[in-house]
SEFIZA-3560 file (N, C-alpha, C; in Angstrom, 3 decimals):
REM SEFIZA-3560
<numar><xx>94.921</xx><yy>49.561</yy><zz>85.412</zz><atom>N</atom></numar>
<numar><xx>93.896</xx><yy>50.408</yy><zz>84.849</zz><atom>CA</atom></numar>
<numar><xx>92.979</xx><yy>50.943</yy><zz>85.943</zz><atom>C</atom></numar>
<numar><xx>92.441</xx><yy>50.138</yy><zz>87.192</zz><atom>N</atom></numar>
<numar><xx>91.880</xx><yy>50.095</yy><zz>87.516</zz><atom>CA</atom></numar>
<numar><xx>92.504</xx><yy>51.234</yy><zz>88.795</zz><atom>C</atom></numar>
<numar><xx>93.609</xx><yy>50.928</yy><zz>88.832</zz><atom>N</atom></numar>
<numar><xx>94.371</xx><yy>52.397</yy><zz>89.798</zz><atom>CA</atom></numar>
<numar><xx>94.411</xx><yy>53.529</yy><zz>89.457</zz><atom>C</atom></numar>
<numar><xx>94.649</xx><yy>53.923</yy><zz>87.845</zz><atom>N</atom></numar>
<numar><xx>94.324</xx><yy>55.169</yy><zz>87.130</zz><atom>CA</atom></numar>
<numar><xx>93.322</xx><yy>55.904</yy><zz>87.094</zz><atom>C</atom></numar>
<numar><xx>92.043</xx><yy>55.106</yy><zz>87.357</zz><atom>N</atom></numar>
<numar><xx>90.720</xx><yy>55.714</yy><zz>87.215</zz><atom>CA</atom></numar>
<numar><xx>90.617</xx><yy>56.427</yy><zz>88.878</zz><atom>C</atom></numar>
<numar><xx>91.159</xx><yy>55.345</yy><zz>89.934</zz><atom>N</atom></numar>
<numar><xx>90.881</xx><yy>56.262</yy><zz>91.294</zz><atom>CA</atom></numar>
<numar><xx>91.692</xx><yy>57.059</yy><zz>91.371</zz><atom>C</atom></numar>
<numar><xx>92.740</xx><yy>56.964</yy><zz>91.128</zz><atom>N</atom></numar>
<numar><xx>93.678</xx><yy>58.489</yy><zz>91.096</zz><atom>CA</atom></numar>
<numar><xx>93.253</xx><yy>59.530</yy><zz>90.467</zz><atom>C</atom></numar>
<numar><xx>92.520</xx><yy>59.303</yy><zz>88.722</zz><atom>N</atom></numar>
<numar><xx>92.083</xx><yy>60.462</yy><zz>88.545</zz><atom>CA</atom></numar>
<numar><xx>90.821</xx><yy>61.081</yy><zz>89.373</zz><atom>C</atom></numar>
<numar><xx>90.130</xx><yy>60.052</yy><zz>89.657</zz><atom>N</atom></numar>
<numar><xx>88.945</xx><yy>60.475</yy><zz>90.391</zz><atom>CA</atom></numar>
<numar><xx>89.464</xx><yy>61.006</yy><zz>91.721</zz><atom>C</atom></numar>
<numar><xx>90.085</xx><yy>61.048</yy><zz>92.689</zz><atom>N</atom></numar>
<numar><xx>90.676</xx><yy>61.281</yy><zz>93.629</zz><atom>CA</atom></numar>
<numar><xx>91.427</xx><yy>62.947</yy><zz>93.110</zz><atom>C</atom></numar>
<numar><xx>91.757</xx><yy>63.007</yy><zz>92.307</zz><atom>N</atom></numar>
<numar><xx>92.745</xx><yy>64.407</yy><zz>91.527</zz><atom>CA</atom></numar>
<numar><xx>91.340</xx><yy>65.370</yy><zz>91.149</zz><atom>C</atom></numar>
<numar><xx>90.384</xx><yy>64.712</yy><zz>90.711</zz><atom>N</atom></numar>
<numar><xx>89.180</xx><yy>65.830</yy><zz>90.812</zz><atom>CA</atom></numar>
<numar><xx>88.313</xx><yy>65.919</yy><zz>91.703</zz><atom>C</atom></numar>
<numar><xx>88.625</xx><yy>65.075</yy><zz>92.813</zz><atom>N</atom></numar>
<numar><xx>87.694</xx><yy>65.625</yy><zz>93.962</zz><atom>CA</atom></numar>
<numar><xx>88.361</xx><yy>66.276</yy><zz>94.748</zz><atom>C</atom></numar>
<numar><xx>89.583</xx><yy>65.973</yy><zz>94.973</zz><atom>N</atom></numar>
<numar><xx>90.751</xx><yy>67.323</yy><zz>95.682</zz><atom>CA</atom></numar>
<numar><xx>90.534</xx><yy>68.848</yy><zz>94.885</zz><atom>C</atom></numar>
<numar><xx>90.472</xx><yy>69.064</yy><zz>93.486</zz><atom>N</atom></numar>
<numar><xx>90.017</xx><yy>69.782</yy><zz>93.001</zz><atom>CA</atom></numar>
<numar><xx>88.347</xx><yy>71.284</yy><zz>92.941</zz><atom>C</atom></numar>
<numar><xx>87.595</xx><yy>69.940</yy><zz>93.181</zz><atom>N</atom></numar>
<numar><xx>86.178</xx><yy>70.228</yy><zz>93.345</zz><atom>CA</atom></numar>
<numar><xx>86.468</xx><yy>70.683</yy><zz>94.688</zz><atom>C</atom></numar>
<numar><xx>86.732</xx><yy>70.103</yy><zz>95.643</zz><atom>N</atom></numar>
<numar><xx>86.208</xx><yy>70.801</yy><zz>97.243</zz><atom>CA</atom></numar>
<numar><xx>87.738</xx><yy>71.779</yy><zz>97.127</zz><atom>C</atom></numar>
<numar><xx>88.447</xx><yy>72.020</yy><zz>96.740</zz><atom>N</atom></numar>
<numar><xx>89.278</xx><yy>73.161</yy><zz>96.814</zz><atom>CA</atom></numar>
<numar><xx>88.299</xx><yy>74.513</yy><zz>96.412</zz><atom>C</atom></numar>
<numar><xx>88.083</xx><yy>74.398</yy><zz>95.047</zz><atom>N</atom></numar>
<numar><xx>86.984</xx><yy>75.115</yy><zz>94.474</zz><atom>CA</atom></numar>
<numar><xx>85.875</xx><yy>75.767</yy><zz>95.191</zz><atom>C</atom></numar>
<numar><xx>85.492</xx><yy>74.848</yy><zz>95.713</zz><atom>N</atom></numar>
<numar><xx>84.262</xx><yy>75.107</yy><zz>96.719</zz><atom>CA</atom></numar>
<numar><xx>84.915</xx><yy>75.451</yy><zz>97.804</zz><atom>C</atom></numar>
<numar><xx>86.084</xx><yy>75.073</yy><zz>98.011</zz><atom>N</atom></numar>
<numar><xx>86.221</xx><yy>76.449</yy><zz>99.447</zz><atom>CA</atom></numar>
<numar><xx>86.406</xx><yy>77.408</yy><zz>99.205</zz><atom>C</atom></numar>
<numar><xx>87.534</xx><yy>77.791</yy><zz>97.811</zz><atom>N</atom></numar>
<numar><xx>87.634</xx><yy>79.520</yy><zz>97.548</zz><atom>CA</atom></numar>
<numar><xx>86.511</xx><yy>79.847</yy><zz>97.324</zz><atom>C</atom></numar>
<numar><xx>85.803</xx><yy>79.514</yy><zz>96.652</zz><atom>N</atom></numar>
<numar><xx>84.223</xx><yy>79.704</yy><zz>96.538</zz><atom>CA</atom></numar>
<numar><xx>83.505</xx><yy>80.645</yy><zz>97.637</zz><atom>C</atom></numar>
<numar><xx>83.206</xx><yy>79.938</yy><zz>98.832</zz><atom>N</atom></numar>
<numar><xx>82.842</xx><yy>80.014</yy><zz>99.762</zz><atom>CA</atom></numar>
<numar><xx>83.458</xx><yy>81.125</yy><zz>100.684</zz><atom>C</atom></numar>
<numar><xx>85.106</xx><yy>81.127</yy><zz>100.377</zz><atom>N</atom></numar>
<numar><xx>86.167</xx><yy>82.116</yy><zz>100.692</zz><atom>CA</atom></numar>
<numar><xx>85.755</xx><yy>83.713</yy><zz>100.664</zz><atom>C</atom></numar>
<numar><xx>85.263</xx><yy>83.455</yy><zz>98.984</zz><atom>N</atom></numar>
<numar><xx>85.467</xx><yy>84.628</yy><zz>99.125</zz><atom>CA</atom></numar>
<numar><xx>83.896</xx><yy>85.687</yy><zz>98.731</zz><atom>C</atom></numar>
<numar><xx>82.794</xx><yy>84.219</yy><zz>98.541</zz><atom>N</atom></numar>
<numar><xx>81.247</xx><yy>84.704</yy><zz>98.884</zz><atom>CA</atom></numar>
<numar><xx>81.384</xx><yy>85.277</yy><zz>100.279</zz><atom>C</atom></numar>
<numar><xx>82.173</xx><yy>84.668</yy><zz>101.274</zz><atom>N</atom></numar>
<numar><xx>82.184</xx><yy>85.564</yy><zz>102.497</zz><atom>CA</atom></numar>
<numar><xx>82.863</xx><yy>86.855</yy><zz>102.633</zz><atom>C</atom></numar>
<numar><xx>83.724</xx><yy>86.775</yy><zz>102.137</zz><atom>N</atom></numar>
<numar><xx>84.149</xx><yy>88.318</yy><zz>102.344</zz><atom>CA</atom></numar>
<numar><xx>83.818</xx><yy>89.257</yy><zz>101.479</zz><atom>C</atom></numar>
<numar><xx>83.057</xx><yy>89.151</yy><zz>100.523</zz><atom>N</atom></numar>
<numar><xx>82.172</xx><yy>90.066</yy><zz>99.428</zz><atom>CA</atom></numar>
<numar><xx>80.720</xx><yy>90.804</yy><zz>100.522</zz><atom>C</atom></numar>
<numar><xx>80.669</xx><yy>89.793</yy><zz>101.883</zz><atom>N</atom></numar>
<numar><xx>79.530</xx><yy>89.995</yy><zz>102.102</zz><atom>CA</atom></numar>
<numar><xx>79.874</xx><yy>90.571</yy><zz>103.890</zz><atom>C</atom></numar>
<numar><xx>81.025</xx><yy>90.878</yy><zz>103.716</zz><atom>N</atom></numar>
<numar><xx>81.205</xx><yy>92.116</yy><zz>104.727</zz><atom>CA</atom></numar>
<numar><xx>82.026</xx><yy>92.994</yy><zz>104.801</zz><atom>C</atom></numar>
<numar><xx>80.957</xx><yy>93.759</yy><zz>104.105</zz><atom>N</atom></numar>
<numar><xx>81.516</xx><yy>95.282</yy><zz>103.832</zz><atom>CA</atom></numar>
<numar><xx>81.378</xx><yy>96.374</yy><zz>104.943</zz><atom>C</atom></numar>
<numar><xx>81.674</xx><yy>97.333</yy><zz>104.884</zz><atom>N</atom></numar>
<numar><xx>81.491</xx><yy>98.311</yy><zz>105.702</zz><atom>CA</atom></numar>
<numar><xx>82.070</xx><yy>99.834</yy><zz>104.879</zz><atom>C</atom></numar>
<numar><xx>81.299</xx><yy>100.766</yy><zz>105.171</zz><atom>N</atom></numar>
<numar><xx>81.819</xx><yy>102.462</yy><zz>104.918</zz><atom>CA</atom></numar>
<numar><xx>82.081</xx><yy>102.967</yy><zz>106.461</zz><atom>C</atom></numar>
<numar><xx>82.937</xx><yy>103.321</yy><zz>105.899</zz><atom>N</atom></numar>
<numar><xx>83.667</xx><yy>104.726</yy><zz>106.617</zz><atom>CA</atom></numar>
<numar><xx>83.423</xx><yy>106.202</yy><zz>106.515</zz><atom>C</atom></numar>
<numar><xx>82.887</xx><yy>106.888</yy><zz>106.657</zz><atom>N</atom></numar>
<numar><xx>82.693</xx><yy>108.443</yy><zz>106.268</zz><atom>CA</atom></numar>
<numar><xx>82.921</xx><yy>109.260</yy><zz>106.966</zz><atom>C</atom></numar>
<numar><xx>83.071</xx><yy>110.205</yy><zz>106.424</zz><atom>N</atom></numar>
<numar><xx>83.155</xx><yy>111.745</yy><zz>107.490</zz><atom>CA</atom></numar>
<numar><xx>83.673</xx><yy>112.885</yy><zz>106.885</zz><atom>C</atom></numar>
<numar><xx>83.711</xx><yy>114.231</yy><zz>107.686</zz><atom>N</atom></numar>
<numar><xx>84.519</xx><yy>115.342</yy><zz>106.667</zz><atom>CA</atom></numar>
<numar><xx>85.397</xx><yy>115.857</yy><zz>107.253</zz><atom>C</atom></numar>
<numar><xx>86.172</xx><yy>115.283</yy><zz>108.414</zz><atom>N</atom></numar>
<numar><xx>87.214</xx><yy>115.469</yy><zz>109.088</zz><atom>CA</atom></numar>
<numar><xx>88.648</xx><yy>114.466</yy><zz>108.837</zz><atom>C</atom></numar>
<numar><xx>89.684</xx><yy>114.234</yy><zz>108.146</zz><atom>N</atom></numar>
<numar><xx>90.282</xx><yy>113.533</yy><zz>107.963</zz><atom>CA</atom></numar>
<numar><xx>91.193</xx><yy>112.453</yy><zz>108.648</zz><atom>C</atom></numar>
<numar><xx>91.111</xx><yy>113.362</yy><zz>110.079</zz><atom>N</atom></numar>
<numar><xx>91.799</xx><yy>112.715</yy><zz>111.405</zz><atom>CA</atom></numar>
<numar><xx>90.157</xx><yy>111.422</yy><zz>111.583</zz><atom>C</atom></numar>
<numar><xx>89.421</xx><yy>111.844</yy><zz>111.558</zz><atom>N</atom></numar>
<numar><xx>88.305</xx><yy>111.242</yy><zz>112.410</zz><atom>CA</atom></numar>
<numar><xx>88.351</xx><yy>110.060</yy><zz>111.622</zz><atom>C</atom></numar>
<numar><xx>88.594</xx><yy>110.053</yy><zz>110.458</zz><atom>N</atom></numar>
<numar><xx>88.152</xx><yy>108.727</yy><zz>109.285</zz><atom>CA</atom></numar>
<numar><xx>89.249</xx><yy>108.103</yy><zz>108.966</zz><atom>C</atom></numar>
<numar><xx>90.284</xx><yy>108.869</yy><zz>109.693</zz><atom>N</atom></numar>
<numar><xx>91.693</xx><yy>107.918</yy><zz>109.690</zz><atom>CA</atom></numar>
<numar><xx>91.868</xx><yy>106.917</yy><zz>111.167</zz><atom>C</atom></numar>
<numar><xx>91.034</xx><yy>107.664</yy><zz>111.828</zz><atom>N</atom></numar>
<numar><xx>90.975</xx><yy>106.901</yy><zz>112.905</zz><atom>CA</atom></numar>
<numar><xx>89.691</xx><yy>106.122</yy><zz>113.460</zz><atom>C</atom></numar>
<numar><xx>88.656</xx><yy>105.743</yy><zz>112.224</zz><atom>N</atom></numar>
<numar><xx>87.879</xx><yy>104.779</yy><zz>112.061</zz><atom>CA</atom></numar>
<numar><xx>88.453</xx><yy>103.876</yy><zz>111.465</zz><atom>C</atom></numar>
<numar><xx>89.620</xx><yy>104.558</yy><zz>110.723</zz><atom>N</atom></numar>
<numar><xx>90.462</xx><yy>103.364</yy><zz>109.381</zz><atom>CA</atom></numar>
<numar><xx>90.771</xx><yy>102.619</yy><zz>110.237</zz><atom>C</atom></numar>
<numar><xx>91.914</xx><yy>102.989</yy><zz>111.162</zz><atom>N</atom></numar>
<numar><xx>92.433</xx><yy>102.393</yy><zz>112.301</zz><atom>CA</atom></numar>
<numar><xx>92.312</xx><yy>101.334</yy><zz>113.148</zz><atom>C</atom></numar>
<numar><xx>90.714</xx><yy>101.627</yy><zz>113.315</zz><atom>N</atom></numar>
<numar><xx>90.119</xx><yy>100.584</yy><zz>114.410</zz><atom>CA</atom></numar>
<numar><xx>89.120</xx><yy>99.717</yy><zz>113.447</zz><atom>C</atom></numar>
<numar><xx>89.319</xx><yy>99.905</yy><zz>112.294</zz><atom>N</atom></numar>
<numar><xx>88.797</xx><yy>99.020</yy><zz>111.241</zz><atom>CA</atom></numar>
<numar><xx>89.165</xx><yy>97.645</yy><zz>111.104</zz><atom>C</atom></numar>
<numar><xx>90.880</xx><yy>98.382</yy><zz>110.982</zz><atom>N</atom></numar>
<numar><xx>91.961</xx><yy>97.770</yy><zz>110.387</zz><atom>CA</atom></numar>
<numar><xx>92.559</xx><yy>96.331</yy><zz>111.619</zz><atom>C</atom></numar>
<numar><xx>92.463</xx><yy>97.175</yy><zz>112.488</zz><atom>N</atom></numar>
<numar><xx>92.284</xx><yy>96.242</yy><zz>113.851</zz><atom>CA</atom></numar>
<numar><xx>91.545</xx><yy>94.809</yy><zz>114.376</zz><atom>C</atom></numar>
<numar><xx>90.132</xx><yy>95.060</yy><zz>113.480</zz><atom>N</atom></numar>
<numar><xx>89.388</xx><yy>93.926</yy><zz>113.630</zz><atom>CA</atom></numar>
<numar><xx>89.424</xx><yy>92.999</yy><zz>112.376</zz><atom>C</atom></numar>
<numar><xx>90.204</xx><yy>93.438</yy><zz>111.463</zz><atom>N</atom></numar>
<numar><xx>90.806</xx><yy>92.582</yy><zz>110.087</zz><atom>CA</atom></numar>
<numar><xx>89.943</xx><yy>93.163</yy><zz>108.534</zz><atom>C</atom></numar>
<numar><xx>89.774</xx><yy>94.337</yy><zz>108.757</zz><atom>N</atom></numar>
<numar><xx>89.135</xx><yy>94.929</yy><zz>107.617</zz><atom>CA</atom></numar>
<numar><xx>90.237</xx><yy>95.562</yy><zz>107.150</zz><atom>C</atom></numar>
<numar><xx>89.827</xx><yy>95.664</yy><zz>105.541</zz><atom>N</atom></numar>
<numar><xx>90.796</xx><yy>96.101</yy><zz>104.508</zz><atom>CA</atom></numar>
<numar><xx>90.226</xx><yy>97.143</yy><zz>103.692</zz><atom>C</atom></numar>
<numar><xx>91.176</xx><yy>98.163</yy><zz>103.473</zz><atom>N</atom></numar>
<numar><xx>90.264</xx><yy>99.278</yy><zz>102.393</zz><atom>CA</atom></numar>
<numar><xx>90.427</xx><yy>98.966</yy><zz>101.097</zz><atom>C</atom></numar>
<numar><xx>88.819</xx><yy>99.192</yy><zz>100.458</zz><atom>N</atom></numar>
<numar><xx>89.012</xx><yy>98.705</yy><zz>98.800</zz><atom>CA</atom></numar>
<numar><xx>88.719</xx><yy>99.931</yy><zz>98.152</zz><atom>C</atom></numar>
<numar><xx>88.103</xx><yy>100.908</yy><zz>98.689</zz><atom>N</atom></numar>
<numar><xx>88.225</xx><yy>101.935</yy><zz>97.965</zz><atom>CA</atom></numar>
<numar><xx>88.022</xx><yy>103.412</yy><zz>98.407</zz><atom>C</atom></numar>
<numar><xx>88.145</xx><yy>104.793</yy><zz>98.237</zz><atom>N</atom></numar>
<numar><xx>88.339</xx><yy>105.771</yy><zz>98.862</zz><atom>CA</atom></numar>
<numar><xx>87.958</xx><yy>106.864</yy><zz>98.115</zz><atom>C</atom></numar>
<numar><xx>86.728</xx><yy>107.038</yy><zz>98.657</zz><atom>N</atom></numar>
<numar><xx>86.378</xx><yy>108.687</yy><zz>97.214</zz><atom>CA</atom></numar>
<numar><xx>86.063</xx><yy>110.010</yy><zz>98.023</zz><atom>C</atom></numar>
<numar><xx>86.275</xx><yy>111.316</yy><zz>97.980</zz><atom>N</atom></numar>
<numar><xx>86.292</xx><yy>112.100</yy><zz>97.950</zz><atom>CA</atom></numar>
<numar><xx>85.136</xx><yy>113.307</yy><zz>98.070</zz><atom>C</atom></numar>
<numar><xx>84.117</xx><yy>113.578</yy><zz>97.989</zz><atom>N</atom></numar>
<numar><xx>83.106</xx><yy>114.222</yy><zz>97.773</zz><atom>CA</atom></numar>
<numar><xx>83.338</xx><yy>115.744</yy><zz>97.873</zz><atom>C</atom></numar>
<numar><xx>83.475</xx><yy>116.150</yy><zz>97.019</zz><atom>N</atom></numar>
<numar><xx>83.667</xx><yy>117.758</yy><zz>97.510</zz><atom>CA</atom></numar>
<numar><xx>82.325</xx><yy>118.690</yy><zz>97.199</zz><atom>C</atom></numar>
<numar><xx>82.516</xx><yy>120.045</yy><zz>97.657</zz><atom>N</atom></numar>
<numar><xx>81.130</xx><yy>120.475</yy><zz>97.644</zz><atom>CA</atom></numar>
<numar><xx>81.498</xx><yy>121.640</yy><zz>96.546</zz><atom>C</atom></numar>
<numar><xx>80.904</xx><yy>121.936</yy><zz>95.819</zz><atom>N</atom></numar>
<numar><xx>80.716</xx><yy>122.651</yy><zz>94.465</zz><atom>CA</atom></numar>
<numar><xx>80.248</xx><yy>124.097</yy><zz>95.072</zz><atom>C</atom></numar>
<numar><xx>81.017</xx><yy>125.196</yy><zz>94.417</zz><atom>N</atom></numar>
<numar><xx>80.426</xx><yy>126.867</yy><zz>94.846</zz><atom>CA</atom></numar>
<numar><xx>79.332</xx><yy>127.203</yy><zz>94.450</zz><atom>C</atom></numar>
<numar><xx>79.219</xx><yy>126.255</yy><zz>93.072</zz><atom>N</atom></numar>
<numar><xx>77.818</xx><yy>126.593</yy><zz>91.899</zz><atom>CA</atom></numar>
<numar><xx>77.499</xx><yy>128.091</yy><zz>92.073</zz><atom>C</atom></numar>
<numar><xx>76.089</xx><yy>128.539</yy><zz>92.004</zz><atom>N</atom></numar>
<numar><xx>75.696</xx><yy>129.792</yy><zz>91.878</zz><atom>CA</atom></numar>
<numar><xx>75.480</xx><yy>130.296</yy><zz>93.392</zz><atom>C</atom></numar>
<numar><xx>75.507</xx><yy>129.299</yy><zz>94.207</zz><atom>N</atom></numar>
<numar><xx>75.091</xx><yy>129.782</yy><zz>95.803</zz><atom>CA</atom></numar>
<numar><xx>76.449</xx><yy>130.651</yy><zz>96.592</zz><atom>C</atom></numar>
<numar><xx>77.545</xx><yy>130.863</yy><zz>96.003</zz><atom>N</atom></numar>
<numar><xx>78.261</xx><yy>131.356</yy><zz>97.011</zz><atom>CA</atom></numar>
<numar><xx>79.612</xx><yy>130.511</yy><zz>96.738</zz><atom>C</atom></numar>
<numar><xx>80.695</xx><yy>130.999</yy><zz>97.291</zz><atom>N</atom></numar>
<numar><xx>81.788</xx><yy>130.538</yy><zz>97.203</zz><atom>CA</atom></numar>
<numar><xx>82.146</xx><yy>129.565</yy><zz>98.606</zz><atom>C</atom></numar>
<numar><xx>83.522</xx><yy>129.163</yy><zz>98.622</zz><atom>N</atom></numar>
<numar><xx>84.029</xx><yy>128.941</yy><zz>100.078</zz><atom>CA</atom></numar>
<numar><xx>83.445</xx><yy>129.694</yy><zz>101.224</zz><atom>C</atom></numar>
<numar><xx>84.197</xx><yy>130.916</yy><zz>100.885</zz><atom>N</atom></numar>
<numar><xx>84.435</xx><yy>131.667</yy><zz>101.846</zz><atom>CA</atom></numar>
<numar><xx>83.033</xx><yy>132.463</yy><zz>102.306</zz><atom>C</atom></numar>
<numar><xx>81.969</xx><yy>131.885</yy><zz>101.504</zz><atom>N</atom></numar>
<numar><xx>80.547</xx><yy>132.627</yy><zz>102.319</zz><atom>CA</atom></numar>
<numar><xx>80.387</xx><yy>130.911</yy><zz>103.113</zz><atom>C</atom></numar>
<numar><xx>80.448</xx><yy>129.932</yy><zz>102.665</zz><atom>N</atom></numar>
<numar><xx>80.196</xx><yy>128.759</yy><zz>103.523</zz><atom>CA</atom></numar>
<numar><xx>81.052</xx><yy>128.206</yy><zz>104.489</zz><atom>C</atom></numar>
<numar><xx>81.929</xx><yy>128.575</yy><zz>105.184</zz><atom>N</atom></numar>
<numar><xx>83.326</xx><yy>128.192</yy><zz>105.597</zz><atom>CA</atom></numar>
<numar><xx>82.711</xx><yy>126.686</yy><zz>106.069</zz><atom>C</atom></numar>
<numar><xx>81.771</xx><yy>126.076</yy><zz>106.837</zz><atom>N</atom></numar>
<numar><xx>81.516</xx><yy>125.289</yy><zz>107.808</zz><atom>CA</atom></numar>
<numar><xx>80.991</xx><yy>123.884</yy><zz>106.746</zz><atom>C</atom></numar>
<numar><xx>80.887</xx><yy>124.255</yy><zz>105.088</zz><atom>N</atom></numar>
<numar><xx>80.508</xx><yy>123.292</yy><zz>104.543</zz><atom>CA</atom></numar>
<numar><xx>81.924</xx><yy>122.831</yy><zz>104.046</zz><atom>C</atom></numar>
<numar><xx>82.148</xx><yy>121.337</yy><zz>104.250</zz><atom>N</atom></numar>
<numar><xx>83.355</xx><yy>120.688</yy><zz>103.493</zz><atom>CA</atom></numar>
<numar><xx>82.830</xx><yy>119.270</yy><zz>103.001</zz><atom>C</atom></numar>
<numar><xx>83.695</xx><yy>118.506</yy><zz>102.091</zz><atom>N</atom></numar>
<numar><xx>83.309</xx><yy>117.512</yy><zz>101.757</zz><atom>CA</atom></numar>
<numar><xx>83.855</xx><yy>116.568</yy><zz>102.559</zz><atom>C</atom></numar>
<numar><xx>82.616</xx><yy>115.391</yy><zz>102.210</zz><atom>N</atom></numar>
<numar><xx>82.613</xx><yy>114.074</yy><zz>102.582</zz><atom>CA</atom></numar>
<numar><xx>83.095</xx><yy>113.268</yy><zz>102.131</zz><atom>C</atom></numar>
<numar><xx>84.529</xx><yy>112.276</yy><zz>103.063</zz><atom>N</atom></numar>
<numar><xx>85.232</xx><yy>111.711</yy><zz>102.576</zz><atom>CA</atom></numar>
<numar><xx>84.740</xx><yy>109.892</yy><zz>103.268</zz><atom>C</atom></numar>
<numar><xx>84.533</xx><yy>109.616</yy><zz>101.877</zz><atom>N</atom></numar>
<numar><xx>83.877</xx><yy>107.947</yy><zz>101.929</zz><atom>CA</atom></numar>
<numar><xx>84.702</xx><yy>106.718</yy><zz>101.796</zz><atom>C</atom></numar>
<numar><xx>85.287</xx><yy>105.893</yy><zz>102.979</zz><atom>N</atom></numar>
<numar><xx>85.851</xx><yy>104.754</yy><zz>102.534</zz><atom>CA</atom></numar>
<numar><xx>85.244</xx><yy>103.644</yy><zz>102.483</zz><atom>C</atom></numar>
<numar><xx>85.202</xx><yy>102.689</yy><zz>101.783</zz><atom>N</atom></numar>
<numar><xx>84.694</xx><yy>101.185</yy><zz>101.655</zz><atom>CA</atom></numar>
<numar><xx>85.896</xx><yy>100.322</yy><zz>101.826</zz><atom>C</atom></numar>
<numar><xx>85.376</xx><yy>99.382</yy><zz>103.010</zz><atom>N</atom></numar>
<numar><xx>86.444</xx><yy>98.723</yy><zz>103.367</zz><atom>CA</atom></numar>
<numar><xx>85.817</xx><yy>97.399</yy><zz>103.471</zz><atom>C</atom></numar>
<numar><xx>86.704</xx><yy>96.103</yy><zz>103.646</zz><atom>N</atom></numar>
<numar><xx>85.603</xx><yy>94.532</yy><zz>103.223</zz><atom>CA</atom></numar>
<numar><xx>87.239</xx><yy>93.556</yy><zz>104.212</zz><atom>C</atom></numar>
<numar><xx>86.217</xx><yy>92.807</yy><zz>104.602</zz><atom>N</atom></numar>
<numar><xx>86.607</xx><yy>92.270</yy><zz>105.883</zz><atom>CA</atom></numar>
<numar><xx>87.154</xx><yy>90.670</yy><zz>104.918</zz><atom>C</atom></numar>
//
């Protein structure tokens, strides 16, 4: 009887500090993030790059484009383009 009780107790403390390391796992990598931006696509592929290098991962990738609205089209703004934003987490 008296072996059953340390085994189970032994089966939930292997448990508990497992726990507490993913825990800990992955409170750390929630807590280094980083963006990427730019409106050149070479330039932010090659921040990806050297991101990717130091063990960062992309979680997400959005787009920003710029709207003609009432001010004018493209082709009166040529030099405005959108901003392309990555979030990446180490």
């Amino acid at each position: 009887m008296k072996n059953n009780i340390v085994t189970i107790v032994a089966i939930v403390a292997l448990f508990l500090l497992s726990f507490d390391k993913a825990t800990s796992l992955l409170t750390n990598r929630s807590k280094q993030q980083i963006i990427v931006h730019g409106t050149s696509a070479t330039m932010v592929i090659n921040q990806i790059n050297q991101m990717y290098s130091q063990g960062y991962r992309v979680m997400s990738i959005v787009s920003q484009s710029v709207s003609s609205g009432s001010h004018g089209t493209y082709t009166d703004y040529p030099e405005r383009t959108g901003e392309i934003i990555v979030i990446m987490e180490k």
